[in-house]
C-alpha positions as CSV (number, residue, x, y, z in Angstrom):
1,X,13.4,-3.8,15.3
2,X,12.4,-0.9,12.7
3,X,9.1,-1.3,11.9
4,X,6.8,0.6,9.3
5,X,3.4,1.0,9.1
6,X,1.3,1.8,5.4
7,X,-2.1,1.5,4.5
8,X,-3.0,-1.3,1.4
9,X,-2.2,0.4,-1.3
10,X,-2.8,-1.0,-4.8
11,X,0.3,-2.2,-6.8
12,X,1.8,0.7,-4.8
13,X,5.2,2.8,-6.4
14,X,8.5,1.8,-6.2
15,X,8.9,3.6,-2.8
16,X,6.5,1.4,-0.8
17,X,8.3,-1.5,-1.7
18,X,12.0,0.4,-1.1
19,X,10.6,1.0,2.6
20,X,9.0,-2.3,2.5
21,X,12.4,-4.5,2.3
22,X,14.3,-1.7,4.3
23,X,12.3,-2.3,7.5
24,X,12.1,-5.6,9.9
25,X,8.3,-5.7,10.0
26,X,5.8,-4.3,7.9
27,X,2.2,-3.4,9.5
28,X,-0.4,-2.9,6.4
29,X,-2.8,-0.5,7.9
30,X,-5.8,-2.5,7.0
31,X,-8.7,-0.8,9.6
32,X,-8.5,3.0,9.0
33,X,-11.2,4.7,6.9
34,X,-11.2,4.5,3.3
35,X,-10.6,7.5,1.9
36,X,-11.7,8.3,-1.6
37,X,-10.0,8.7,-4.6
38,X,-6.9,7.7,-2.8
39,X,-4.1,4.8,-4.3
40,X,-6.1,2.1,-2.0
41,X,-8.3,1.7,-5.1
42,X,-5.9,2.5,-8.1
43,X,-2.9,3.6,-9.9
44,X,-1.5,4.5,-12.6
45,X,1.0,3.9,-15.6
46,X,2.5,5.7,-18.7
47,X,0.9,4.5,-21.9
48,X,2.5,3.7,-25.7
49,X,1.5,7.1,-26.1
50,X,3.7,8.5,-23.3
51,X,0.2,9.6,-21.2
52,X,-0.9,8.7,-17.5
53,X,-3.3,5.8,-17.8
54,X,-5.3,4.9,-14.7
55,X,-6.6,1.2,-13.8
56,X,-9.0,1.5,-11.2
57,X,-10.9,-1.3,-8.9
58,X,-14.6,0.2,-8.8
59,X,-15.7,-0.1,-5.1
60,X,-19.2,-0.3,-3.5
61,X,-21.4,3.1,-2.9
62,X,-20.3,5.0,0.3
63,X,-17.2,3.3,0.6
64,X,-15.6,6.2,2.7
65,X,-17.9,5.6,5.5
66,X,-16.5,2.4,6.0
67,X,-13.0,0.9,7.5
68,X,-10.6,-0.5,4.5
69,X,-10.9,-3.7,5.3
70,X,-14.2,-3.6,5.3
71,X,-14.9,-2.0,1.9
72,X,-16.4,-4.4,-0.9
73,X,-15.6,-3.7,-4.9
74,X,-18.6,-3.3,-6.9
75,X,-20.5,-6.4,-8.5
76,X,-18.5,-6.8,-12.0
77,X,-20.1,-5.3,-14.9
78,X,-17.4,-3.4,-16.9
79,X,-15.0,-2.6,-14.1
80,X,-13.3,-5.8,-14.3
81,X,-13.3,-6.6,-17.6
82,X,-11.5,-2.9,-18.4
83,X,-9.0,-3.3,-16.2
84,X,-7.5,-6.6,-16.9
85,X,-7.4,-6.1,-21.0
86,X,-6.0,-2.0,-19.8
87,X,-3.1,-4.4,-17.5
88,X,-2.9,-7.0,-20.7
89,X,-2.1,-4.9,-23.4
90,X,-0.1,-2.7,-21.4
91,X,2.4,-5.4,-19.7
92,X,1.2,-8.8,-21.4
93,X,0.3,-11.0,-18.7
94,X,-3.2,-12.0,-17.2
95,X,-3.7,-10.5,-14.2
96,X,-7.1,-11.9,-13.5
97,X,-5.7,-14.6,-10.0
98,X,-5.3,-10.9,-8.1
99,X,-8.9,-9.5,-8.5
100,X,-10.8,-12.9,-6.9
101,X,-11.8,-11.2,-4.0
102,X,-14.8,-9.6,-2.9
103,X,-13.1,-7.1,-0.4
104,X,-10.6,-4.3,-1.9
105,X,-8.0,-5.0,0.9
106,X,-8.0,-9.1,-0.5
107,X,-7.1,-7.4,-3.9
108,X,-4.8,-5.4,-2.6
109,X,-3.2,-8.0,-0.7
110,X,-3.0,-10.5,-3.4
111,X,-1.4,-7.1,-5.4
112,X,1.0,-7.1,-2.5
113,X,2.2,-10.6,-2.4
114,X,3.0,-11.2,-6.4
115,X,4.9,-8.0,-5.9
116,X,7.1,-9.4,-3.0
117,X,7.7,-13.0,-4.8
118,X,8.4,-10.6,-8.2
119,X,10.9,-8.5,-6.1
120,X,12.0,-11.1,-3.5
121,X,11.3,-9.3,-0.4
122,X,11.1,-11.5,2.4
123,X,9.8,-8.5,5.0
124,X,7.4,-10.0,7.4
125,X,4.1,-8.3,7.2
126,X,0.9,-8.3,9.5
127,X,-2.6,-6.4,9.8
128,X,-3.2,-4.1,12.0
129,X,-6.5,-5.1,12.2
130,X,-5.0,-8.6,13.8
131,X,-3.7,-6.4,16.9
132,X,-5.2,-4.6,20.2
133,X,-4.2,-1.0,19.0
134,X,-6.5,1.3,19.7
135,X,-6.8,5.4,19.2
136,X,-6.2,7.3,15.8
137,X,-3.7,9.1,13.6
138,X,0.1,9.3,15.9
139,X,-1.5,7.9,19.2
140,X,-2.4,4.6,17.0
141,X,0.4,4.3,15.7
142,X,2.5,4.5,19.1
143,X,0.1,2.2,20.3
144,X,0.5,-0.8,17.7
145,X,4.6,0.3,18.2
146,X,3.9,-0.2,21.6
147,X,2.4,-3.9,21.3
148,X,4.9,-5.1,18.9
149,X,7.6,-4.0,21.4
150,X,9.0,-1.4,18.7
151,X,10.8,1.2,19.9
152,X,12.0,2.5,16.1
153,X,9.1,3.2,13.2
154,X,10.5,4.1,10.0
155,X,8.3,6.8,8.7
156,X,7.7,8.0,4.8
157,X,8.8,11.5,4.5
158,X,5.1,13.0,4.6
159,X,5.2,12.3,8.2
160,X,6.8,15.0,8.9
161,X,3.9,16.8,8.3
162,X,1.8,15.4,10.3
163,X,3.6,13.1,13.4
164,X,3.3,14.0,16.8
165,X,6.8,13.5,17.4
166,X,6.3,14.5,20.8
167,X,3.9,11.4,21.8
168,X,6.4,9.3,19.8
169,X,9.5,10.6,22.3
170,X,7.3,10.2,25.1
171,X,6.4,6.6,24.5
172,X,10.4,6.0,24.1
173,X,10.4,5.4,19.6
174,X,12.6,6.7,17.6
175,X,11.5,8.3,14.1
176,X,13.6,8.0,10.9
177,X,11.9,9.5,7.9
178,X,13.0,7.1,5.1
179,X,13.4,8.9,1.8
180,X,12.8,6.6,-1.2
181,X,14.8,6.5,-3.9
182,X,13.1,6.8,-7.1
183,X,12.5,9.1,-10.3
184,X,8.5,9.2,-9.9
185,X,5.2,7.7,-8.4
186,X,4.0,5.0,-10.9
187,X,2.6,1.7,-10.3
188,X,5.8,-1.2,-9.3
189,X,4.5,-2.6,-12.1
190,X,6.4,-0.4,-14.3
191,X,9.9,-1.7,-12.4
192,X,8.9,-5.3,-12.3
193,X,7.8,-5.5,-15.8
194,X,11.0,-3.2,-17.5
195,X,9.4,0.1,-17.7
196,X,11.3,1.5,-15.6
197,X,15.4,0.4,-15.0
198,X,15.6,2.3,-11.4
199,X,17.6,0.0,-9.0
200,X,15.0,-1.4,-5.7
């Protein structure tokens, strides 16, 4: 079973979806710390104007101190409101269902999901935060491997730079470093809505 692990990324690129359908399992990465400015919170798209445009979920004060799934968005004021015109008069549709939730990672699921029914993946996904893995960076990894009986993760390429492959052969899994196939790092959104004609 190949089996690949990602944190909740919001409306993620074209990659995460290409590595998404290519594996058996997909483990979203739900309770690792936040990190700020990362893609857990935004992304971005090319405007009319042919400029990168950002659309960002505004998250609570101190949000790096806490776990991702633990990390609630900020009370609406303007945040909200900004980013579902930005998302309406950029692809035409209300995207208003996805930001219900009061936690970023129920967003960012939500984001998930209309992205797999859009793209008809059928990849079965769980949280990591549902299983008995303990430990940090490579050895958590090997360790949630470990209780899904996985003996093959399919890394992104960026592993490379930071596995340690050696605690990966000694626990018996195999690494492939799956290279995506795309022609940049925009939102899906771009792909699903015609923006951008590269094949999933």
């Amino acid at each position: 079973m190949k089996v690949a692990i990602h944190q909740p990324e919001h409306f993620p690129y074209l990659g995460f979806f290409q590595k998404m359908k290519y594996a058996d399992l997909f483990v979203i990465l739900d309770n690792v710390q936040y990190k700020k400015n990362s893609w857990e919170n935004r992304n971005w798209f090319i405007d009319e104007n042919g400029n990168k445009s950002f659309f960002t979920v505004t998250v609570e004060p101190k949000a790096h101190d806490k776990k991702i799934n633990e990390v609630i968005v900020a009370p609406e004021q303007m945040w909200k409101k900004k980013l579902l015109t930005k998302l309406m008069y950029h692809y035409k549709e209300d995207f208003s269902v996805i930001y219900e939730g009061e936690k970023l990672v129920e967003i960012n699921l939500e984001a998930l999901e209309f992205c797999r029914e859009k793209l008809d993946i059928k990849t079965p996904m769980v949280l990591a935060s549902g299983l008995n893995a303990g430990g940090s960076k490579s050895e958590l990894l090997v360790n949630i491997l470990k209780e899904l009986n996985c003996s093959h993760y399919i890394s992104g390429m960026g592993g490379k730079d930071y596995l340690d492959e050696g605690l990966f052969t000694h626990n018996e899994i195999m690494i492939e470093y799956f290279e995506p196939h795309i022609k940049n790092f925009h939102t899906i959104l771009e792909y699903i809505y015609g923006f951008d004609v590269l094949a999933l």
